[in-house]
N, C-alpha and C positions, 0 to 999 in steps of 0.2 A: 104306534109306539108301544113298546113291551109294557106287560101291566105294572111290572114289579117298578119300573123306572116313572110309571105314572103315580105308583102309590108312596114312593121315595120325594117327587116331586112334590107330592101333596103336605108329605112333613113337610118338605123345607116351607113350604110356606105358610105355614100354621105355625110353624115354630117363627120366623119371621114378624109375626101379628100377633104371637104372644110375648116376644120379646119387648117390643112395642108397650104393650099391658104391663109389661112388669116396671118400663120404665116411669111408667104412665102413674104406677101405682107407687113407685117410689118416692118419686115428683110429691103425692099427696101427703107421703109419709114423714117430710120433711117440714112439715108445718106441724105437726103432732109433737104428744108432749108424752113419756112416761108409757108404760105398759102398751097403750096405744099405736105408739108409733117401733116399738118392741115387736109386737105381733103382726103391723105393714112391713117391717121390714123382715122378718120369718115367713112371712106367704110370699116375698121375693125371692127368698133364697129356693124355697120349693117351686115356685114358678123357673125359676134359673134350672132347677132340677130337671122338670119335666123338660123345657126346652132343649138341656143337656139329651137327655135318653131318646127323644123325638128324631134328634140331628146323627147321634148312633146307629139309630134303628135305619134312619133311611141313608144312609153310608152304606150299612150293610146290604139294604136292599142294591142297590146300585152294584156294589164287588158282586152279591150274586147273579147279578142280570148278565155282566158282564163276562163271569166264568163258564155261565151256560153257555152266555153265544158264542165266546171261544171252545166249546166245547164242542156245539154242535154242529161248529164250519171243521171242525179236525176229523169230526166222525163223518166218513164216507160213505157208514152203511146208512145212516143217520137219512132219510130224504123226506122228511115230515118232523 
């Protein structure tokens, strides 16, 4: 399997099991009262963030995998 499509794979599912986390952490946040539950729900929105740019990152890794190998079955001269 190409690396880049192993290391795309590896975000999604990180990003997956920290979604998980955030829900997790939300869940606890709804029993808080005040400032408290102010700041669980601020470290969800950044957890949501990171999973946001995680799920980008490995999209793009994938279009590139993908434009290389069409790249490199169009180049003829290309045999390695």
């Amino acid at each position: 399997m190409n690396r880049l499509i192993r290391t795309a794979l590896t975000l999604f599912a990180s990003a997956t099991v920290m979604i998980f986390l955030v829900l997790k952490r939300l869940e606890g946040a709804r029993n808080m009262v005040g400032k408290a539950q102010a700041s669980e729900v601020q470290m969800a929105y950044l957890g949501i963030g990171i999973v946001a740019v995680m799920l980008i990152i490995g999209v793009g890794l994938v279009v590139t995998a993908v434009l290389r190998a069409r790249k490199a079955k169009s180049d003829p001269a290309n045999h390695g």
